[in-house]
C-alpha positions in Angstrom: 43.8 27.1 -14.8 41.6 26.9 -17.8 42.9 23.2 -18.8 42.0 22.5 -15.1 38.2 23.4 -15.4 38.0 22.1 -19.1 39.0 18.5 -17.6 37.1 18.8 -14.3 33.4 19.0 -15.8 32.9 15.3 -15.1 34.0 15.5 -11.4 31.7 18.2 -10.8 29.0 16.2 -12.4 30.3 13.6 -10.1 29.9 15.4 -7.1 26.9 17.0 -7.2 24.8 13.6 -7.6 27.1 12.1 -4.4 26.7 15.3 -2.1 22.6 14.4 -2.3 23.7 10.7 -1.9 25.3 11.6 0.8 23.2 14.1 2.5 20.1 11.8 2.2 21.5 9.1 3.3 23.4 10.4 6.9 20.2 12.6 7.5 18.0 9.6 8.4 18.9 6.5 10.6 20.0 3.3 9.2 19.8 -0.1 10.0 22.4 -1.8 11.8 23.3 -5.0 9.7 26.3 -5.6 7.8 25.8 -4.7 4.3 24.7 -1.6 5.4 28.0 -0.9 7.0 29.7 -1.7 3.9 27.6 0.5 1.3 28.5 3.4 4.0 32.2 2.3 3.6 31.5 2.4 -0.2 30.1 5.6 0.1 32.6 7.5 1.9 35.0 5.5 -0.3 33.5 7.4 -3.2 33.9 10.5 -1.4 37.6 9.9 -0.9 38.1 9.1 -4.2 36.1 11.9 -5.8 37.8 14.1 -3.7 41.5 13.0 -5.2 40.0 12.8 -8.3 40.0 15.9 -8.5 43.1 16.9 -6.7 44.6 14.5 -9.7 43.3 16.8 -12.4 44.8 19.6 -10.8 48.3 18.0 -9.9 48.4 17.3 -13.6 47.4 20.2 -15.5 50.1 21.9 -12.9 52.7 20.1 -13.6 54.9 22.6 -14.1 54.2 24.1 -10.0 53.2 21.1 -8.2 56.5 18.6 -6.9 56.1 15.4 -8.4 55.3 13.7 -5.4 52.6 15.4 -4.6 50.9 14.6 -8.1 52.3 10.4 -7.7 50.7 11.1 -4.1 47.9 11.9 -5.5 47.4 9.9 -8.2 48.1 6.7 -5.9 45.8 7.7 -3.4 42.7 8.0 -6.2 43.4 4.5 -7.6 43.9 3.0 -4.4 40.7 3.8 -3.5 38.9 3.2 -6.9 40.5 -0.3 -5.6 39.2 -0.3 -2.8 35.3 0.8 -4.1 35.1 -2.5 -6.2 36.6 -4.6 -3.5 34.3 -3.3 -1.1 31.1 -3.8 -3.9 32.2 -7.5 -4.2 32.0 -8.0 -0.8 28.6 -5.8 -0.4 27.5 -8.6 -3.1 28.8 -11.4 -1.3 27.3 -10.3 2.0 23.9 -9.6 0.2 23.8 -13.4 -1.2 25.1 -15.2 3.0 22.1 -13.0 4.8 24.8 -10.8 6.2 27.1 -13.8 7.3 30.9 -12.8 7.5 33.1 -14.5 4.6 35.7 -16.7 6.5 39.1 -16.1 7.1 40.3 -18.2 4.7 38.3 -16.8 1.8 38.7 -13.4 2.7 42.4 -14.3 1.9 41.6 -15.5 -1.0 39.7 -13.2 -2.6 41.4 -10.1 -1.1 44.7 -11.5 -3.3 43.8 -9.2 -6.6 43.0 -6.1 -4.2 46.4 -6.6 -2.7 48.1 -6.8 -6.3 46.3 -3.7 -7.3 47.3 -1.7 -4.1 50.9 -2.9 -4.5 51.1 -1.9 -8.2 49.4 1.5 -6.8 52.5 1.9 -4.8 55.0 0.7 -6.6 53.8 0.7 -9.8 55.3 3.1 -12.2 52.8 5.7 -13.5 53.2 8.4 -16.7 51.5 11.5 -17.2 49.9 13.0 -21.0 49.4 16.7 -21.3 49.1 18.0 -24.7 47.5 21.1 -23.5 44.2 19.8 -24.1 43.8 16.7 -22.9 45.4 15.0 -20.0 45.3 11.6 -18.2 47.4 9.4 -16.5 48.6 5.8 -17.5 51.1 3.1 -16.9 51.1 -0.4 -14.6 49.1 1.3 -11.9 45.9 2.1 -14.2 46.7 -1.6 -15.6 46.6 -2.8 -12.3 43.3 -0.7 -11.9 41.4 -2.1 -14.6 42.5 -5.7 -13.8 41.1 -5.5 -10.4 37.8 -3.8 -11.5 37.6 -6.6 -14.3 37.7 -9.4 -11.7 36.0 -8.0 -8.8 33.3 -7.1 -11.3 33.1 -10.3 -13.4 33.4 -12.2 -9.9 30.2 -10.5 -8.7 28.7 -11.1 -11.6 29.1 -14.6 -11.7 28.4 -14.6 -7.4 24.4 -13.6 -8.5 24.3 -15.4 -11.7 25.4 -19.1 -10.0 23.5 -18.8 -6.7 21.1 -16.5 -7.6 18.6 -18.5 -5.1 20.2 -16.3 -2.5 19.4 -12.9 -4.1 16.1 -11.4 -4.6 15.1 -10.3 -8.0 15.4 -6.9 -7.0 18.7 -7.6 -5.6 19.8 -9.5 -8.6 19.1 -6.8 -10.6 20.5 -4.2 -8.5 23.4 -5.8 -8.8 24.1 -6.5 -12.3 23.0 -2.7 -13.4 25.8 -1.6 -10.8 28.6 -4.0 -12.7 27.0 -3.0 -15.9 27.4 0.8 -14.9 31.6 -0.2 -13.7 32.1 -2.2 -17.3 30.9 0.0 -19.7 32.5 3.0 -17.8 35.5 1.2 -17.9 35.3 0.3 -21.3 34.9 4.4 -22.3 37.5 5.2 -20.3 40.3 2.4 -21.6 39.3 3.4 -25.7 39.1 7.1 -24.4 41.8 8.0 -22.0 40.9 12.0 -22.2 37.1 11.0 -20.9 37.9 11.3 -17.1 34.5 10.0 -16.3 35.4 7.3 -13.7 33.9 9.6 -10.9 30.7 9.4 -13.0 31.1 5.7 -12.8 31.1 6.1 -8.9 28.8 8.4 -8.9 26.2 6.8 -10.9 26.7 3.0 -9.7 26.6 4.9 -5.9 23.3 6.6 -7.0 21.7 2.9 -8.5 22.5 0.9 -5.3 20.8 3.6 -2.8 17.8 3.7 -4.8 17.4 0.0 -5.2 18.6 -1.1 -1.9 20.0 0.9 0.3 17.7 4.0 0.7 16.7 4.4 4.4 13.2 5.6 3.9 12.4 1.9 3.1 13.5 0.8 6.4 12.8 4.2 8.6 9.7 5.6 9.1 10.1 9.2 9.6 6.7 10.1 10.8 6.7 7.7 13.9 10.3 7.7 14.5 10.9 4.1 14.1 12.4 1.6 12.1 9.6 -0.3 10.0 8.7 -4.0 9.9 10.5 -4.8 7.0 13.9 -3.6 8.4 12.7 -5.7 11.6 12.3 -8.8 9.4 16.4 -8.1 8.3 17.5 -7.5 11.5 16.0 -10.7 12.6 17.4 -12.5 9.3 21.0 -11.4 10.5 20.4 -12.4 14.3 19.6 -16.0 12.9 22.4 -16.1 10.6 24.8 -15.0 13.6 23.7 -18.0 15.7 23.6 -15.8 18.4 20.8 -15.8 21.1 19.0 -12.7 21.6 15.4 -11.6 23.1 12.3 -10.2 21.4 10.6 -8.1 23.4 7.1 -6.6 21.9 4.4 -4.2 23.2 1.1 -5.0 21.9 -1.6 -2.4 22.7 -4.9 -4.4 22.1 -7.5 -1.4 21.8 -6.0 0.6 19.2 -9.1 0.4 17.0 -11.1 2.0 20.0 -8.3 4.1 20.8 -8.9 5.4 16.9 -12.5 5.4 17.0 -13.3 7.3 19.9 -10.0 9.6 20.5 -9.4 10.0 16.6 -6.4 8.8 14.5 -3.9 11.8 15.6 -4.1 10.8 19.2 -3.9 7.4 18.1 -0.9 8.6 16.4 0.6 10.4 19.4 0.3 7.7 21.8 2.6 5.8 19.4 5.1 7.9 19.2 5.0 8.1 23.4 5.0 4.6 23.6 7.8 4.4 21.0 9.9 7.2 22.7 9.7 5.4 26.0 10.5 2.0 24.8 13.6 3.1 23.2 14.7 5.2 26.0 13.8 2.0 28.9 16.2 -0.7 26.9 18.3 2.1 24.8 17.3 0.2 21.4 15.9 0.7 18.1 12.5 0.1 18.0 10.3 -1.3 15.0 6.7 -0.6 14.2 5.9 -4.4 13.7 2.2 -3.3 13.4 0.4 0.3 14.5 -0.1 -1.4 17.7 3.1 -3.2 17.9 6.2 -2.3 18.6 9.7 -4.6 18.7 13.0 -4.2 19.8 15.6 -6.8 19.8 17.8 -7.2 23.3 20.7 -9.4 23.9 19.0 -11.7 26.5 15.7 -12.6 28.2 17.3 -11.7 31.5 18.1 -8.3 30.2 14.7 -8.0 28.9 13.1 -8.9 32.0 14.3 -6.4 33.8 13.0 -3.8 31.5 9.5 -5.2 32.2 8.4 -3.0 35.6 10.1 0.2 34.7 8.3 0.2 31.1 4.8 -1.1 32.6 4.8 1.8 35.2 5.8 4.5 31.9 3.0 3.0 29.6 0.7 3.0 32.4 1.6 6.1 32.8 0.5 7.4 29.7 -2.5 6.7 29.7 -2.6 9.9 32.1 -0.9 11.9 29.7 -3.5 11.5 27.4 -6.4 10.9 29.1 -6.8 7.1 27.3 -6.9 3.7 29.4 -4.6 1.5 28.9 -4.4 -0.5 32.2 -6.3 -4.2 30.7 -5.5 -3.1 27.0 -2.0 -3.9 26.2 0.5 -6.4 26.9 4.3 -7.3 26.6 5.6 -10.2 25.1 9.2 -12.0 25.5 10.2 -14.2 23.1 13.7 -16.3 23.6 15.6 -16.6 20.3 16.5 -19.1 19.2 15.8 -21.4 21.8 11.2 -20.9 21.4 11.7 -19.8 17.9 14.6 -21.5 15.7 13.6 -19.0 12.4 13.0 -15.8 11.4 9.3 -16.8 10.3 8.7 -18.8 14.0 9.1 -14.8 15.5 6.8 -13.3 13.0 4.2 -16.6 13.8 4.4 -15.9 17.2 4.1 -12.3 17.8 1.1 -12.9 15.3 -0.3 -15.3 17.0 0.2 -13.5 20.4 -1.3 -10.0 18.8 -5.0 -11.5 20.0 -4.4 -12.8 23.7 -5.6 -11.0 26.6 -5.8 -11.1 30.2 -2.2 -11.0 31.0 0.0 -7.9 31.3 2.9 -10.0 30.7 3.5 -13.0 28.2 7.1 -14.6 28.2 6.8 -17.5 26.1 7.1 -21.0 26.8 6.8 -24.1 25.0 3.4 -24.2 26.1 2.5 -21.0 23.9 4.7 -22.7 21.5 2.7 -25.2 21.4 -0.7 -22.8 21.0 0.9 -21.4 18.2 1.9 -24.6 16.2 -1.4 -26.0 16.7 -3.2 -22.4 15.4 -0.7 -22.9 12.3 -1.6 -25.8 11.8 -5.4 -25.0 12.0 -4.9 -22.1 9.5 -3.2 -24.5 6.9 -6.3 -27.2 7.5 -8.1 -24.2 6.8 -6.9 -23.1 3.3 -6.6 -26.6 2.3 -10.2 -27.3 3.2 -11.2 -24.2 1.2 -9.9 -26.1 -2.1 -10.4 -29.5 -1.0 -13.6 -29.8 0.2 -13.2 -30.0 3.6 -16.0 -28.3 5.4 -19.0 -30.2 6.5 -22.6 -29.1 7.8 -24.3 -30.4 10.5 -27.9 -29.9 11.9 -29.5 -29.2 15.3 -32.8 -29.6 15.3 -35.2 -26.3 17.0 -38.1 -27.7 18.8 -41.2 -25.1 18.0 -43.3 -25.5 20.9 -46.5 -24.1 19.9 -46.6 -26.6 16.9 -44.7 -29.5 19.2 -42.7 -29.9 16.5 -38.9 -29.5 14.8 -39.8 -27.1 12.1 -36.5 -25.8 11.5 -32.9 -26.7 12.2 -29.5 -24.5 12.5 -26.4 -25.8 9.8 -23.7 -25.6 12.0 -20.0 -25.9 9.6 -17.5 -28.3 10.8 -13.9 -28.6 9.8 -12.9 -32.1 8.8 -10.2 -33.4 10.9 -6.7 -34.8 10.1 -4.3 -36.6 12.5 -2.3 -33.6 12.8 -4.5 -31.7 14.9 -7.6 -34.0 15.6 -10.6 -32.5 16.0 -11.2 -28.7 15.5 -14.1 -26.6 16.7 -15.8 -23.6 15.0 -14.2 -21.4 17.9 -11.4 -22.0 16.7 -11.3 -22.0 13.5 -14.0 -19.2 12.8 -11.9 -16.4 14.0 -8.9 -17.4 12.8 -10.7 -17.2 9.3 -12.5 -14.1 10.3 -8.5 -12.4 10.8 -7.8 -14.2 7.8 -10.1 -12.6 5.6 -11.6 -15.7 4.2 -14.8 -16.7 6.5 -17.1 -15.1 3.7 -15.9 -18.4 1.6 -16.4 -20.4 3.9 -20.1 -19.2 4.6 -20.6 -19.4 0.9 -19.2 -22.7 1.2 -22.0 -23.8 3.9 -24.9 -21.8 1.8 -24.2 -24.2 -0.8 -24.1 -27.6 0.6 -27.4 -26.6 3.0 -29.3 -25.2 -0.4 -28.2 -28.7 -1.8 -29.2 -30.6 1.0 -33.0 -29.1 1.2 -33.2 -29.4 -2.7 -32.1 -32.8 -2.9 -34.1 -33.8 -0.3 -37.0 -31.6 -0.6 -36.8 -30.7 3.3 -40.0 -28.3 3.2 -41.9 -31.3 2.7 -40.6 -32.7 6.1 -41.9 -30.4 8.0 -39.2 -28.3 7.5 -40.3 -24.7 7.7 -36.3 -23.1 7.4 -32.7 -23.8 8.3 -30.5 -21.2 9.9 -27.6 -20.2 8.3 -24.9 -17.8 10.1 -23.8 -14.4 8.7 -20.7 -13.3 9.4 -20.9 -9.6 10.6 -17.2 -9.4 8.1 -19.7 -10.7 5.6 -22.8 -8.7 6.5 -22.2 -5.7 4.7 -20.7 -6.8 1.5 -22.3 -5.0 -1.6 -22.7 -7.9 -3.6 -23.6 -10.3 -0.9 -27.5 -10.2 -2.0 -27.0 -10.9 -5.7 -24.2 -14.0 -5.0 -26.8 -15.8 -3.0 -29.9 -15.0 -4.4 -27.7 -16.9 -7.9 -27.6 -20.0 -5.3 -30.8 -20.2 -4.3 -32.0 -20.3 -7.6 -29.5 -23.0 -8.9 -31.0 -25.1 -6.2 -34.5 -23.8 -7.0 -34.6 -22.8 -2.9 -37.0 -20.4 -2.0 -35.7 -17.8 0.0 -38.3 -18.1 2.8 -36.6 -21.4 3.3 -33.2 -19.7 4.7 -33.0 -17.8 7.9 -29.8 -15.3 8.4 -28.6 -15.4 11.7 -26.2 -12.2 12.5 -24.6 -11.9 16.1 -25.7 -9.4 18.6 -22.7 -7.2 18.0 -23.1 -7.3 14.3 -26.6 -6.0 14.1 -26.0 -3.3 16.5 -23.0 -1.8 15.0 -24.4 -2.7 11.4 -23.7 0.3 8.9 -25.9 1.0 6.5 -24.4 -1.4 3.7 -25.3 -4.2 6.4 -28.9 -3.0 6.7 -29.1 -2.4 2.9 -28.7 -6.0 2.2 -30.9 -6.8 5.4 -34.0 -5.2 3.5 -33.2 -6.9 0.4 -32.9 -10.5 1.6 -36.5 -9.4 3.8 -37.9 -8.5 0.3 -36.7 -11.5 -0.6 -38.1 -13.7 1.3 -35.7 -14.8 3.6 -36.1 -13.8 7.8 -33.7 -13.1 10.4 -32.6 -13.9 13.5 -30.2 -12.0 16.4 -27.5 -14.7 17.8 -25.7 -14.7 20.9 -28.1 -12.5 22.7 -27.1 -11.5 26.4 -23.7 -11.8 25.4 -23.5 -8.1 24.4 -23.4 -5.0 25.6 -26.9 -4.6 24.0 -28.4 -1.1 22.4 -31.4 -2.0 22.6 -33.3 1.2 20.5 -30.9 0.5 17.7 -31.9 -3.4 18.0 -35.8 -2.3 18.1 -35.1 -0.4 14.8 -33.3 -3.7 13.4 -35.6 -6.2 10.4 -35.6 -9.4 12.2 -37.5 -11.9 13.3 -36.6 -14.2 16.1 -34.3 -13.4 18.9 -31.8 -16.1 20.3 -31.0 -16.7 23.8 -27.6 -17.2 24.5 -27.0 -20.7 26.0 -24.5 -18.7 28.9 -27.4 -17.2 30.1 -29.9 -19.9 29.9 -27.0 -21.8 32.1 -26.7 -19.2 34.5 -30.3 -18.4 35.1 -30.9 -22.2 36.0 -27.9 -22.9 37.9 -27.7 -22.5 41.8 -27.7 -19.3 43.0 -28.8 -17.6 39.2 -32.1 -15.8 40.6 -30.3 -12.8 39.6 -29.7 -13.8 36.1 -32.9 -15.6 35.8 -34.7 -11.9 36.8 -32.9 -10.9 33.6 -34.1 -14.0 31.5 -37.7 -13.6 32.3 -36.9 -9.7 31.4 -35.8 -10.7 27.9 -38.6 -13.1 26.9 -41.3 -10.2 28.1 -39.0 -7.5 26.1 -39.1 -9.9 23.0 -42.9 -10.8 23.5 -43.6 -7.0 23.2 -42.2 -6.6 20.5 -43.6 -8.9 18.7 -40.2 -11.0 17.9 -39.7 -14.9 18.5 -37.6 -16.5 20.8 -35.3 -19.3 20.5 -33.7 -20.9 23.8 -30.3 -22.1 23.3 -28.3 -24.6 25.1 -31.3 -26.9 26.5 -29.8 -29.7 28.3 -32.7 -30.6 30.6 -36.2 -31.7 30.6 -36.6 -29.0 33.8 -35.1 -26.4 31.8 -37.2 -27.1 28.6 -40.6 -26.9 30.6 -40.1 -23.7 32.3 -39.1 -21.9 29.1 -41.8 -22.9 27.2 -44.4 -21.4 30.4 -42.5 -18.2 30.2 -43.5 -18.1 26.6 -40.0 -19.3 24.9 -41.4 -20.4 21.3 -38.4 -22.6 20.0 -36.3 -24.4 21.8 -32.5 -25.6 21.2 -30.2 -28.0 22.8 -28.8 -31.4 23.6 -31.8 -32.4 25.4 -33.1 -32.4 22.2 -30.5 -33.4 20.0 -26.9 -32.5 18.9 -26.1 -31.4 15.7 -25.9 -34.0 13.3 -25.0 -35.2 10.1 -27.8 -34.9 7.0 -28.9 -38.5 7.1 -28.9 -38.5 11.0 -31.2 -35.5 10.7 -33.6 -37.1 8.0 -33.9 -40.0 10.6 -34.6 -37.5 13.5 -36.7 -35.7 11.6 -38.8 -39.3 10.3 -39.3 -40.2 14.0 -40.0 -37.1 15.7 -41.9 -35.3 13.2 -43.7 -38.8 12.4 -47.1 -37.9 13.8 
């Protein structure tokens, strides 16, 4: 029994490091795809094989009680799996390299040829046993066999990642090549040093590299909401495409999660998911994927099948809102997406569920080639977008703002326009604003328009037109940035603009929710120089203490209500208007009237008291030497 332990140290080793393996990796769930279910056959391959490993080491240092079929037995059934392990790894490689695709029959024939050798020499093979009393191993044309399978299966997968290595990751690449470097040098020990029974470290160890490089299943489960994460959504999906096969997306989008956080705090936030979550898996009996904190995927076998999911899980998320006292009813929404036929990649699905994230006003979206068509064009948009941001393909344009008390246009608003191509024609600022605002990238391009209007007055010398200032907007993702001050005061002084020259215009919303970085820069740019003005106004849901508190200096009309309040049957709305200009008038703040389209309109606001006026009954924003024209007749007396 002593010989036994003194040549068992390595499979205890061994087996230690593959019972956490293994307990790790069948405690959490896994995703479905087919490399995965071959690293599982690996694994309880190794398990196997540890398992007669040892059993071998017995048989043979107990010769002398155990029949000699037993210890063939059990020798064969240990290299037959060893066998199997590297047959299995090349295919694991192979599988890694086709996106999960199946080898063909054909191949599969031909590469399984040195795995059937191997098992037939394990069989038949004729196999010798050393036992000095010290040492002991076994040897013959099965561990020949052995170590020519290895060899090939090995240098095979080797030359797989190193000849199409387009098809692996770098992390998969590597992966890969530190689990054949584990087999060969193994190998090498054990061939030069037959007494070192260390191939169960060889499993053990090239087991242990694989799950930690690519198959550990906290990467692709999320314990804490009980779902699979994006990332393993974005394989899933890989393998779906690569199987040709058609199949459904169906994704809950709850568009109020920020409020939800906000007002109910992040652990309800967190609870709802995990409700929603639970209820979506148990309506279609799928895994489900947090694609976002407020969207959740599952992949179904049809549209048919999807649709008739759709009433039972409306009525259960409705239904939570109850639960948790949060309303939902308006603030989510369910999207189908038919694969392949509306979406012939992986990265059309990601676009589209993107792209749908920010609709509203349906419960339901099933996607059509009209959505499709949405989307494209947003895609487009976004690339016209980065490629203006190197290319120079923004523009500024000017509307002119009648001042009434000095019947003159003192002052202009640059307006940023988005050079078209053919692709997608002409593109307006609400469309293309927000999509840079969810971009993270509209503080570029108001930098961008601070630029070309500061070299515009300069080059020009516009304050000796008449020119008093030119608004510029502010975007509220901009407003509060800590450096924002310092980066265009720099500009103003390359251009030698004084800063009473630019007006900051900020939207409703912005300055009532403005922190107190946003109001920090507001003071500086006052001290500056520079004045303010509130956008959009009537579009909000207004505080109107916090606004009174706000440093600014004109308030502007939004053109909706100026509309409404002169259209037929807008007494109501006008009662509101008139409100606003007395509200401004008291205190003490300027009023601009946006959206003047008729001389009727024009009039009456400037009796009410409206001091600037704005609109294509004036003008409509034009280009810089348009403007100078305007600005030489109009302002020409």
């Amino acid at each position: 029994m002593e010989l036994f332990w003194q040549n068992v140290r390595f499979q205890i080793a061994a087996t230690a490091v593959l019972v956490v393996i293994l307990y790790n990796y069948f405690s959490m769930k896994r995703v479905h795809r087919l490399s995965t279910s071959l690293f599982t056959l690996m694994l309880l391959c190794a398990g196997v094989n540890l398992i007669f490993d040892v059993a071998t080491v017995y048989t043979i240092t107990h010769m002398s009680t155990v029949p000699p079929w037993a210890n063939r037995l059990c020798h064969q059934v240990f290299i037959a799996t060893l066998d199997l392990l590297v047959y299995l790894m090349y295919l694991y490689v192979e599988t890694l390299g086709r996106k999960e695709q199946r080898l063909s029959k054909w191949q599969y024939a031909l590469v399984s040829i040195p795995f059937f050798m191997a098992i037939a020499a394990a069989v038949l093979g004729e196999l010798a046993y050393y036992n000095d009393g010290r040492v002991v191993y076994s040897y013959g044309r099965m561990t020949v066999a052995l170590y020519f399978c290895v060899a090939f299966y090995m240098c095979l997968a080797n030359a797989r990642v190193l000849y199409v290595k387009n098809a692996y990751s770098l992390r998969t690449r590597r992966a890969v090549r530190g689990g054949i470097f584990i087999w060969i040098v193994v190998a090498v020990i054990q061939y030069f040093f037959k007494g070192w029974l260390i191939s169960s470290v060889a499993v053990a160890l090239m087991m242990l590299h694989l799950y930690l490089s690519l198959e550990d299943p906290s990467e692709h489960y999320d314990r804490s909401a009980c779902s699979f994460t994006r990332r393993a959504f974005e394989i899933i999906l890989a393998e779906r495409y690569a199987k040709r096969k058609k199949f459904c997306v169906m994704c809950l989008m709850l568009e109020n999660m920020r409020n939800i956080k906000s007002k109910y705090g992040f652990s309800v936030a967190k609870t709802l998911t995990h409700t929603l979550i639970a209820l979506l898996a148990r309506v279609t009996d799928a895994p489900v994927y947090l694609y976002h904190d407020d969207a959740l995927c599952v992949l179904l076998d049809s549209e048919a099948r999807a649709q008739g999911y759709l009433d039972r899980l409306v009525m259960l998320v409705e239904k939570a809102q109850t639960q948790y006292h949060i309303y939902l009813r308006g603030h989510y929404h369910i999207v189908l997406l038919d694969c392949p036929r509306l979406a012939p990649d992986a990265d059309s699905v990601l676009e589209t569920l993107d792209y749908l994230a920010y609709r509203t006003g349906r419960t339901v979206y099933i996607v059509d080639d009209e959505i499709v068509k949405q989307k494209n064009r947003r895609a487009a948009i976004e690339r016209l977008v980065e490629e203006a941001l190197e290319n120079d393909g923004f523009n500024v344009v000017y509307q002119p703002i009648f001042c009434a008390p000095e019947a003159a246009f003192n002052s202009a608003e640059a307006l940023v326009r988005l050079k078209s191509n053919e692709e997608v024609g002409f593109v307006s600022p609400e469309e293309f604003i927000p999509i840079a605002e969810r971009r993270g990238i509209v503080d570029r391009i108001d930098e961008i328009v601070l630029n070309k209007v500061c070299d515009f007055a300069a080059r020009e010398r516009l304050w000796e037109k008449g020119v008093k200032y030119i608004e510029v907007n502010l975007s509220g993702a901009q407003a509060g940035d800590p450096v924002l001050v310092d980066t265009y005061a720099a500009i103003l002084e390359r251009y030698g603009v004084p800063a009473s020259f630019l007006n900051f215009e900020i939207t409703e919303t912005c300055a009532v929710e403005a922190g107190e970085a946003t109001q920090s820069n507001m003071r500086r740019f006052a001290q500056m120089g520079c004045s303010f003005s509130i956008d959009d106004f009537g579009t909000g849901y207004s505080n109107l203490a916090q606004l009174s508190k706000m440093t600014y200096d004109l308030m502007k009309i939004d053109k909706s209500l100026i509309w409404d309040s002169f259209s037929a049957g807008g007494a109501h709305t006008f009662v509101v208007l008139n409100s606003v200009v007395t509200m401004a008038k008291k205190l003490g703040k300027g009023l601009v009237a946006e959206g003047v389209e008729t001389q009727a309109q024009a009039e009456k606001l400037i009796d009410m008291g409206v001091d600037h006026l704005q609109g294509y009954f004036y003008s409509r924003p034009v280009p810089e030497e348009q403007y100078l024209a305007f600005l030489a007749q109009k302002n020409a007396g």
